[in-house]
N, C-alpha and C positions, 0 to 999 in steps of 0.2 A: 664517382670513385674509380671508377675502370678506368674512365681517360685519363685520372691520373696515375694512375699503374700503371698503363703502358708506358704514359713519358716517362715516368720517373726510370722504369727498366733502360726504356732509350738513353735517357740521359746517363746512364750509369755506363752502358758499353759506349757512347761515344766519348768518354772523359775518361776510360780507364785508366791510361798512366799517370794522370793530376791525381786522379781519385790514391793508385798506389804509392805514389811518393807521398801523399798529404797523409794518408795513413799510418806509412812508416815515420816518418816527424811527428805527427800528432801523439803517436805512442811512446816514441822517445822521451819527449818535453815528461809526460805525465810519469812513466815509468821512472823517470831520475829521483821521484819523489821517494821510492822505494830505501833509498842509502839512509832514511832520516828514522825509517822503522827499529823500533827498539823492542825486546822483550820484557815485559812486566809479570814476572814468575811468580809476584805477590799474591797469597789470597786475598789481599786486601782488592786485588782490582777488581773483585767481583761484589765489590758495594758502592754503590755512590756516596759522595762527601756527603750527602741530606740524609744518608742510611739512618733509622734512627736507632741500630742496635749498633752500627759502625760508632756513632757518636757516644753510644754509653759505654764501650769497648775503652774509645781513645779515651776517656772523661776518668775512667779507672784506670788507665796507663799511665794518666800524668798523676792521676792521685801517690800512687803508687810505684811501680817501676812495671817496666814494660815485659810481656809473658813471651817473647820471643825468647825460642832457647834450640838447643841439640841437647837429646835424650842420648850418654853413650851407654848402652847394655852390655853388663859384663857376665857372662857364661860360665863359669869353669866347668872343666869335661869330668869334675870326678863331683861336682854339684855342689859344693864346701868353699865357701867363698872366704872361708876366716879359717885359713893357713898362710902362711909368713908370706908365700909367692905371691898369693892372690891377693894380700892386701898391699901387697908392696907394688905390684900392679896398680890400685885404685889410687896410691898414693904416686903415683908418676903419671897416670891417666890426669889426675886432681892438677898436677903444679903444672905438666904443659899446658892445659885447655886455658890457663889464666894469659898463655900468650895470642890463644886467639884471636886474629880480627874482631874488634868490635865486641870481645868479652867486658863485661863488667861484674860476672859473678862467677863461683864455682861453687857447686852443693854435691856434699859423696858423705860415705858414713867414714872417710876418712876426716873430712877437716869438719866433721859436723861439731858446733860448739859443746861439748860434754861442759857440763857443769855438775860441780862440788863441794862440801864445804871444808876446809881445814881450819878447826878451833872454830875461831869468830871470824872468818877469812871464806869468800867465793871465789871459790879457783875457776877461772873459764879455761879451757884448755882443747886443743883439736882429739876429734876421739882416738883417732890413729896416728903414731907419728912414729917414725923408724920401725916399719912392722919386720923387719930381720932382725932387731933385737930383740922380740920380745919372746919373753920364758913361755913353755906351757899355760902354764899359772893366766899369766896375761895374757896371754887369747881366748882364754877360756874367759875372763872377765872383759875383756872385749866385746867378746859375743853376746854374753848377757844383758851386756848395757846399750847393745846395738838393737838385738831383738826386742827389749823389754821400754825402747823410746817410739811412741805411738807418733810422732813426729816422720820416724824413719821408713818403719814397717808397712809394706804395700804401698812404699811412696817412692824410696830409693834402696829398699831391700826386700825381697820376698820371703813371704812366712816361712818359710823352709830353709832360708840363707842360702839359696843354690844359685842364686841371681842377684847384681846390683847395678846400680847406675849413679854415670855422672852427671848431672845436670847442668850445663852450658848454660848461662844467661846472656844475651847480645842484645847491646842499645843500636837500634837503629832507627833512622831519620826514611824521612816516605822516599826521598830521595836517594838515600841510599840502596834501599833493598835490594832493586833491582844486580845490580852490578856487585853488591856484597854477600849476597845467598852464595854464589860461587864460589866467592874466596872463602870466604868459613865453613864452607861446606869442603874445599879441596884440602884447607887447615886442620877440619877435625879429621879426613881420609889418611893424611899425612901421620897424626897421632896413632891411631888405630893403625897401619900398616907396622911403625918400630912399636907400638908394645905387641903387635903381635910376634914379633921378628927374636923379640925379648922374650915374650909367654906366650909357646904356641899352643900349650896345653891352655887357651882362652878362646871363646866365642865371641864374637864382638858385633852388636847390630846398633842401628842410627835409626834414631825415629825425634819429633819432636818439630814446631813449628818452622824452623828453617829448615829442615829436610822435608817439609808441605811442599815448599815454596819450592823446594830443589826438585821435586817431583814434575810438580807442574810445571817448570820448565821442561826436564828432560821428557814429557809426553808429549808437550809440542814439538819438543825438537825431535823424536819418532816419530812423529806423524810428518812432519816437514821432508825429512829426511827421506825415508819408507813407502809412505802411503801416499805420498804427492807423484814420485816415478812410476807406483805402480798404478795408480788410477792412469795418469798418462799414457801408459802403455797398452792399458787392457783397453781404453778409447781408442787406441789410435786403432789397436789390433781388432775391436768391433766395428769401426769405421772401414777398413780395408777389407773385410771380410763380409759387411751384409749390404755396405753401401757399394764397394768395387772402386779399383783405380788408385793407384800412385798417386797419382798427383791431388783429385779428391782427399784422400786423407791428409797427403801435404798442406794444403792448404787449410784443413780445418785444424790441422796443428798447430800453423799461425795464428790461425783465428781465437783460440784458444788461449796458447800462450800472450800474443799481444792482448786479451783481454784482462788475464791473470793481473802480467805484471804492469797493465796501464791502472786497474781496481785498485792496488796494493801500493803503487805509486801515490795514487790520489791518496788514500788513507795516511802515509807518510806525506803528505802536505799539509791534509790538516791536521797531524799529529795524534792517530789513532797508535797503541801501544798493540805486542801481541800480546795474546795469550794463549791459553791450552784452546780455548774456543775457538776466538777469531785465527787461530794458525792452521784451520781447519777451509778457512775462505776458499783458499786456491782448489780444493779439490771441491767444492761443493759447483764454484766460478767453472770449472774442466766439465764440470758433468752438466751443468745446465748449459752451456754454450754450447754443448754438442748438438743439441739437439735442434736449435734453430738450426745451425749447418744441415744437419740430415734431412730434415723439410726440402731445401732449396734442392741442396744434393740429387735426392730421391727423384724428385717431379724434372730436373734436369736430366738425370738417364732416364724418364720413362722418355721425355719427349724427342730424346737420341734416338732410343729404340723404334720410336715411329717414325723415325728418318730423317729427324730436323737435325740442321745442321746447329755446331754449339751454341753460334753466336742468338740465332734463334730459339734454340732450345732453351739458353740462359734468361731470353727476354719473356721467355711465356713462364717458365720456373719463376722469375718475381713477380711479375703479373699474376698470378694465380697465391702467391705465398705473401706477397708483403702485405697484405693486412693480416692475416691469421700468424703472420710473425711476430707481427707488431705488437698485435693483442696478448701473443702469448708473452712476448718479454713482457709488457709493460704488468701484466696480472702476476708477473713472477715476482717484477721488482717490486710491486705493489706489497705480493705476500710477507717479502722479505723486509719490507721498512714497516711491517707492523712488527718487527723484532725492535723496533725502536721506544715504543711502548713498555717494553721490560724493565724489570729494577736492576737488572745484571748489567754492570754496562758493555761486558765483554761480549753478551747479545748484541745489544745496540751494536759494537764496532761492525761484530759480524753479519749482522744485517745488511749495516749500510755499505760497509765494501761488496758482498755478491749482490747488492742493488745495482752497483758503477762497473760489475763485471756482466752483469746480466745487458744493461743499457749499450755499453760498449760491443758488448757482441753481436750485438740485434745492429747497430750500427755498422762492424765489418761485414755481418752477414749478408748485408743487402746492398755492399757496395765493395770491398775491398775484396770478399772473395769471389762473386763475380765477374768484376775487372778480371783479376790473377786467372780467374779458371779458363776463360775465353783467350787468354793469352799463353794458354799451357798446350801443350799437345794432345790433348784427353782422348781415350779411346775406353765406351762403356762395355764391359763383360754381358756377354748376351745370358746369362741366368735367371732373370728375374722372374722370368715367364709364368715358372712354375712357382713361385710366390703370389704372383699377380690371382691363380686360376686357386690356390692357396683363400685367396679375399672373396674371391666369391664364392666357393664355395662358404667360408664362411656368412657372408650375405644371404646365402638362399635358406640356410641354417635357419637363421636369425629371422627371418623374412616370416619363413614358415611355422617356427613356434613361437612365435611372438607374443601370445596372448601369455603362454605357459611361464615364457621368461620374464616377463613383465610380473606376472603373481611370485615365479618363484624368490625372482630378485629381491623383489622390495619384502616376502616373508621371512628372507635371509637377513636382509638389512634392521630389519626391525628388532630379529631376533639378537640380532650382533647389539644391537643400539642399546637394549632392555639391560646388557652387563655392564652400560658405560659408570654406574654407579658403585661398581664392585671396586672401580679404581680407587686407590689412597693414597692422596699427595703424602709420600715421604720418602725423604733421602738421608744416607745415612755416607760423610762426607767422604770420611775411608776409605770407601767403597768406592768412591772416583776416580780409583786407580784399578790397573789390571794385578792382579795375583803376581804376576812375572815381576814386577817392578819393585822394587828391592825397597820403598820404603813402606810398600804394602807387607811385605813378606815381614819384614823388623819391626813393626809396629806391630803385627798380628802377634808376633812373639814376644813382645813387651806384655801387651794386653794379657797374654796367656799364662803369661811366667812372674810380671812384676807390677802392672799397674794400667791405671785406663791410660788412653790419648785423650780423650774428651774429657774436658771442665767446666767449670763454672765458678765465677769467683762473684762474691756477692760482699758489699763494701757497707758497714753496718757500720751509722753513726750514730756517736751520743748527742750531736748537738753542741756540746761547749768541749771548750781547750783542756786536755789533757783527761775529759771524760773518759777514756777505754780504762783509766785505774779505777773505776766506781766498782764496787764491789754487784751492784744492781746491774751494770750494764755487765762486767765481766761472767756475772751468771747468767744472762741473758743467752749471750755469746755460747756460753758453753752447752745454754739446753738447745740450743740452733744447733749447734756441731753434733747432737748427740742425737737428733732428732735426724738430723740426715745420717750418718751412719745406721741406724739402722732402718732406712729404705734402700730398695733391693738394688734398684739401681746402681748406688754408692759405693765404690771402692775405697777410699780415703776420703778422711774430710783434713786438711792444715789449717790448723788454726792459731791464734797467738795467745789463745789462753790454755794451751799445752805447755808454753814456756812461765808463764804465771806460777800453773801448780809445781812444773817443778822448782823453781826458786822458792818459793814459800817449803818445801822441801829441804832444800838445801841451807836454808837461814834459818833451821828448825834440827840441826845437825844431822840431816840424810836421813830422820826420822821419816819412814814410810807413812805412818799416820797422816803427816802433814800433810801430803801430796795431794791437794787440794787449794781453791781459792783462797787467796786473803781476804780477810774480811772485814780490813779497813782499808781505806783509798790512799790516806797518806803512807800505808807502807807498802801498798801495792807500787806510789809514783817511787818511791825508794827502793823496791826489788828493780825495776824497769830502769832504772839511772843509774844503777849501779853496775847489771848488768850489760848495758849497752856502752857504757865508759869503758868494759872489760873485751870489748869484739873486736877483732880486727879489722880493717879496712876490707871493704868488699862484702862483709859479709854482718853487714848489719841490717836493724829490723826496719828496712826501710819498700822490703818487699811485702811488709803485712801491717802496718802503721804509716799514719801520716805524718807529714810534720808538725801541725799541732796537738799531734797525740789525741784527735776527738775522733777518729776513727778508726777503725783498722778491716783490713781484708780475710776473709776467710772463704777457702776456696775448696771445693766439693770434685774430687775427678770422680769420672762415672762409667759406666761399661759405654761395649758398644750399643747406640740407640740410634732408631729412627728419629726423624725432626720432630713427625709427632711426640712420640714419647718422650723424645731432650724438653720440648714449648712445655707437655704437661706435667713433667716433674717439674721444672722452673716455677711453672705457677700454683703447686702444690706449695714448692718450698717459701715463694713470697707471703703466700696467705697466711701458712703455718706464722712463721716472722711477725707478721701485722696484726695477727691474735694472742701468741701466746709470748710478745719481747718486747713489752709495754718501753722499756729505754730507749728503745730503736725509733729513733728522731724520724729515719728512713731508712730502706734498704734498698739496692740498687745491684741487681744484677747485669753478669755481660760475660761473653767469652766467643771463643773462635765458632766453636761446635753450634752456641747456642743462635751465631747471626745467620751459618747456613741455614740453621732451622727454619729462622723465619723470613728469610729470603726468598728461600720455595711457596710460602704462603702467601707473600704479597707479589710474588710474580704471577702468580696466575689470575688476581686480581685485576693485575696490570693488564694482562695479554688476552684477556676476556676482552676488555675495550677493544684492545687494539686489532685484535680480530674480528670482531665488529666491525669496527670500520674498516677495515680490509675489502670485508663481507659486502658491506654496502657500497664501497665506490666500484669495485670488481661487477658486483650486479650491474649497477647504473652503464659503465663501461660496456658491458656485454648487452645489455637491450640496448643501446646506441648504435653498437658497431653492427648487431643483426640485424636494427630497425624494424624488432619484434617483440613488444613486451612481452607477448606467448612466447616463443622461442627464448628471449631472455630465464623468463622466469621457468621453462622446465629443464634449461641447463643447469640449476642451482640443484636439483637433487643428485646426480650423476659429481656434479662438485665437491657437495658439502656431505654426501653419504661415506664416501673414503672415509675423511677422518673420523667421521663416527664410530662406522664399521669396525676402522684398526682399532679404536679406544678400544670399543666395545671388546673386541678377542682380544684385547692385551689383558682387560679386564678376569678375561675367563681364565687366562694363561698366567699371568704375572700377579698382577692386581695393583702394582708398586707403580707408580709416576710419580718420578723424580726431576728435578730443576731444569736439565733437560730436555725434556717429555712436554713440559709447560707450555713451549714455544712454537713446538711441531704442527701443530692444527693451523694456527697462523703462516707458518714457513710452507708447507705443502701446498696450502687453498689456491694459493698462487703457482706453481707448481702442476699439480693436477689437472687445473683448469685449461691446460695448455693443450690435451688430447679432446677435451668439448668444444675450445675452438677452432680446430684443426678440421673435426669430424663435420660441426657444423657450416663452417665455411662453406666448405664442400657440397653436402647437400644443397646449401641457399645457393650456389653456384648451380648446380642439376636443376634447383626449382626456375628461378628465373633467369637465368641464362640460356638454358637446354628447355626448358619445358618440362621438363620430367614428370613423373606422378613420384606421390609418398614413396613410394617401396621400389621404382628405378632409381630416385635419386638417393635412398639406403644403398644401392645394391654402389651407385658412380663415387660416393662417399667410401665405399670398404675400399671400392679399386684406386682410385686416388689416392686415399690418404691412409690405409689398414696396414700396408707395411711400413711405412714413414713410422707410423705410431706406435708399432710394435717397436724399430728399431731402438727410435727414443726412446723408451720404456726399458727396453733392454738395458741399455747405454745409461739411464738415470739409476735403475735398481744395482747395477753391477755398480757402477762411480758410488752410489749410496753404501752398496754393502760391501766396498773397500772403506770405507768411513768407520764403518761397522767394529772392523776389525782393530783398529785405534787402541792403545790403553788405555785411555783415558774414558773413562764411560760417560761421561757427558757428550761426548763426540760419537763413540759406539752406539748407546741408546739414543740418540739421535740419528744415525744412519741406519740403524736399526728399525724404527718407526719409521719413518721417512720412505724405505726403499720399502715398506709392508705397503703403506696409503698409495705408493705411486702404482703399485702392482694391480692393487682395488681398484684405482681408477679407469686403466686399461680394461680391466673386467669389466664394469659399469657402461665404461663409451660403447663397447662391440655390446654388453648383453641388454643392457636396460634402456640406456640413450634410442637405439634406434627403435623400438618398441614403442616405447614416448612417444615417436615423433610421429612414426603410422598412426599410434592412435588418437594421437591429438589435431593430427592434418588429415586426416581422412576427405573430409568434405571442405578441407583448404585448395583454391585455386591463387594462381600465381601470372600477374599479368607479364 
């Protein structure tokens, strides 16, 4: 293996300008692939077509009409939303939204269908219509018939009447979303700006599943925007500051960037979409590329500083690094294509792009910036010195209480390990946005003042044609709707046997008594015929019936909940259903809230595998390359203790692991492992290279490679905890864990690794 490290270093400085030009071309070709990348702001990309709550979702969207909508929140500043201004407000909010891109409905307690009877006659009629003409008198019965329709109340008016809403429905095709979230998102902005311009004494907030969507877009595009300059920067600025040199930095800036945009390129070839996750690549792609540069980097000024000249300097810098470089990318990419294992696919994307950014880099590192650097004018800062006496001293540290550190570490670890059961997978979807982001802020405001965001709609069939008029099933229905209202959960339940009782009402001359089911089927299909011939266009029952009339929808919103608590209301409420609604052929639930839920639980299912086998090629890898099963196998506890450890404290600290958090253990293993190979290298370098004993080749391992390791460490935790800082908390608690495991590991290499190694080689000889 040496002889071939020195050629290959050879070979690399006498080809340096083929090596530079084939570089820049080769990156070109790959990076044009980058024009073909599109954004996918849908929550939908965060299911696969096989999902099988994605499938029950779409299976009730075609049943039905599809739950994509803008929630618009009306505020008024004096809390009385039924005076002449504020309804004349709801009623201009109500007829623009019908121009909408891609509207197909509009629901307000203006155009809500009041129904009535005059004589023998059912009058259907909008509840509000010219609200500046109306008397005293009639706002005052407005109100009454507003508050006192369970339809409305906590659904698009609040108990108090100091808040309502419009409710936007939009048909949209998988196709479409993408490029349609924007315009109906800048269409409904466009409304809301002249009514407010009209009625300033109005509060106006946006929440509801196209404002999801619009969200997730604009966190990637903060993150894109934002956190991609600044991580750039705060790299370049930690490369120029602990490694030294102009040109050094320079160069690892290309290395970097050509890495980014050759990764992101590939991914628009094969047609990877962004999202809030994967738009995340490039800065995760900046911060692990750094770090193979700093290796070469590092061991290139040390070997300046003892005199060599560049060209030589550069050839012993890869001679001494290109397998511990090697091992470290390929255990990184390795980590990261167990993100492919995931049910998420916008993991998988992001996997496999910082795998082609990871592989790519390790490729310029040991040829393109080489070439370039030897062909630069470099001159090394003579500082290190005191870094260098820095490593040994910590060595003789380590050296010295070794037995201590040895017992304390792994008492520490154990102790950390013992809370990894404190954790509980749940996430709560909301939440995956930061507070500053406006559709976090409007929706907490919704939830607060008028209604949940989370639902649940469950599609209750009778089995035969026009079954929902059975009087057996329509009571069924009703004790289901009644049964969820009152658990705690439950904010509203919408049901379609609320329009029943009142017709049977209404063909009972507005006698109150009635207001209850019919309780014959043929005049129930006669209430239901007569008043659906009575609706206007748009606003028929096609949102809570089928078209054969044997089913219909009834849909439960719910407070804020974790996934657990959404998975175990769901399955309370199925069971309730299947014991006490003998009519119910089947019930079938599905909603947005309900597929994060269990998204989260069969990700981690997934990524247990795939972490596994991470686990296992990574090991096999590592006893190869050290041609030490001992040495292999006591590198896995210094590996696999990090993620533990951080569980473990996140455990004591949070206790919450969320979708993703799921991924992290896999994504770091690979990662972390990159300071065991480094350290190790080194050492099997002292043992049989030098001769050394145990504890000189601890001591030639700090000096060699203890700043390199730190740098990198630096440089990965700072690039992780500009991640951190993201809105988007998938991305945040992800940089967030992420830069905790990489920090442990460094701990681990200097406190526990070389303790190991004494004590496991004591009476090791080295030919």
């Amino acid at each position: 293996m040496k002889n071939f490290e020195v050629a290959f270093a050879r070979w690399v400085i006498r080809n340096r300008y083929a090596i530079i030009v084939l570089s820049i071309a080769a990156i070109f070709v790959l990076a044009a692939g980058a024009t073909k990348l599109r954004f996918d702001t849908s929550y939908r990309a965060f299911f696969s077509d096989d999902n099988p709550q994605l499938i029950a979702f779409e299976n009730l969207e075609n049943t039905y009409v599809k739950d994509d909508n803008v929630m618009v929140i009306v505020a008024p500043l004096d809390k009385n939303i039924f005076t002449r201004d504020h309804l004349q407000a709801i009623e201009e909010i109500t007829a623009a939204s019908w121009q909408v891109p891609f509207s197909n409905r509009v629901d307000s307690i203006s155009n809500f269908q009041y129904t009535e009877a005059e004589v023998d006659d059912l009058v259907v009629r909008d509840m509000v219509k010219d609200a500046q003409s109306l008397s005293d008198g009639e706002l005052a019965k407005v109100r009454a018939a507003v508050m006192a329709e369970p339809a409305l109340v906590k659904r698009l008016i609040s108990e108090r009447g100091h808040v309502t809403a419009v409710n936007v429905t939009v048909q949209l095709s998988p196709d479409q979303r993408a490029e349609a979230t924007g315009v109906i998102a800048a269409a409904i902005a466009k409304i809301v700006e002249e009514t407010k311009a009209r009625h300033p004494d109005l509060d106006i907030y946006l929440s509801g599943m196209v404002m999801l969507d619009q969200a997730f877009f604009e966190s990637a595009l903060d993150d894109s925007t934002h956190l991609v300059p600044l991580s750039f920067a705060l790299m370049m600025g930690l490369i120029a500051l602990l490694v030294g040199g102009f040109f050094g930095t320079l160069v690892t800036f290309l290395v970097i960037a050509f890495s980014i945009c050759a990764a992101m390129g590939i991914g628009g070839h094969i047609g990877f979409p962004l999202t809030g996750l994967s738009s995340s690549a490039p800065i995760i792609i900046l911060t692990v590329a750094v770090a193979n540069c700093v290796h070469l980097l590092v061991t290139f000024a040390h070997e300046m500083h003892a005199g060599r000249d560049k060209i030589v300097a550069m050839e012993e810098s890869l001679r001494v690094n290109l397998q511990p470089v090697f091992l470290a990318s390929a255990t990184t990419a390795i980590g990261f294509m167990s993100m492919n294992f995931s049910e998420v696919p916008p993991f998988n994307h992001l996997g496999s792009l910082v795998t082609f950014g990871v592989l790519i880099s390790f490729i310029l590192t040991v040829s393109f910036l080489p070439a370039l650097m030897t062909l630069l004018p470099v001159q090394v800062k003579k500082t290190a010195e005191d870094d260098y006496r820095r490593m040994d001293l910590l060595a003789e540290f380590v050296i010295k209480k070794r037995r201590r550190l040895l017992w304390v570490t792994s008492i520490i670890a154990i102790a950390c390990v013992a809370n990894l059961p404190r954790n509980e997978l749940n996430d709560i979807f909301l939440h995956y946005f930061d507070d500053s982001l406006t559709f976090r802020s409007d929706s907490n405001f919704m939830i607060e003042n008028l209604t949940g965001l989370d639902f649940i709609n469950y599609s209750l069939n009778s089995g035969q044609s026009g079954g929902i008029s059975d009087p057996t099933f329509l009571q069924d229905v009703e004790n289901f709707a009644v049964w969820l209202e009152a658990q705690p959960e439950v904010t509203h339940v919408d049901r379609f046997t609320n329009i029943m009782k009142r017709l049977n009402k209404n063909m009972h001359g507005d006698d109150p008594a009635f207001y209850s089911l019919p309780k014959e089927r043929d005049l129930a299909a006669q209430y239901l015929l007569l008043y659906e011939m009575s609706l206007p266009y748009g606003l028929d029952l096609n949102n809570q019936v089928n078209v054969d009339k044997s089913s219909t929808k009834l849909t439960a919103t719910v407070g804020v909940l974790s996934s657990k608590a959404m998975i175990d209301f769901n399955l309370r409420a199925l069971a309730w259903a299947k014991a006490n609604a003998p009519s119910f052929v089947n019930t079938d639930s599905a909603g947005i809230s309900l597929m994060f839920s269990y998204i989260g639980q069969r990700n981690i299912v997934a990524m247990l595998l795939g972490t596994t086998i991470a686990l296992v090629l990574i090991s096999g890898i590592l006893i190869i390359a050290l041609r030490s099963l001992r040495l292999g196998s006591i590198s896995l506890l210094p590996n696999l203790a990090p993620a533990a450890i951080g569980f473990g404290l996140w455990g004591i600290f949070v206790g919450q692991v969320g979708l993703s958090l799921s991924i992290v253990a896999g994504m770091t293993f690979g990662i972390v492992i990159d300071d065991t190979v480094h350290f190790l290298s080194k050492y099997l370098r002292a043992r049989r290279e030098k001769g050394l004993s145990s504890e000189d080749a601890v001591r030639y391992a700090f000096r060699t490679v203890g700043r390199a390791l730190v740098v990198t460490t630096l440089t990965l935790v700072v690039g992780f905890s500009v991640l951190a800082t993201s809105k988007f908390q998938m991305n945040s608690g992800m940089g967030l864990m992420t830069s905790i495991i990489i920090t442990l590991a460094l701990v681990l290499v200097f406190l526990m690794l070389p303790p190991l190694l004494m004590k496991t080689e004591e009476n090791t000889t080295y030919a």
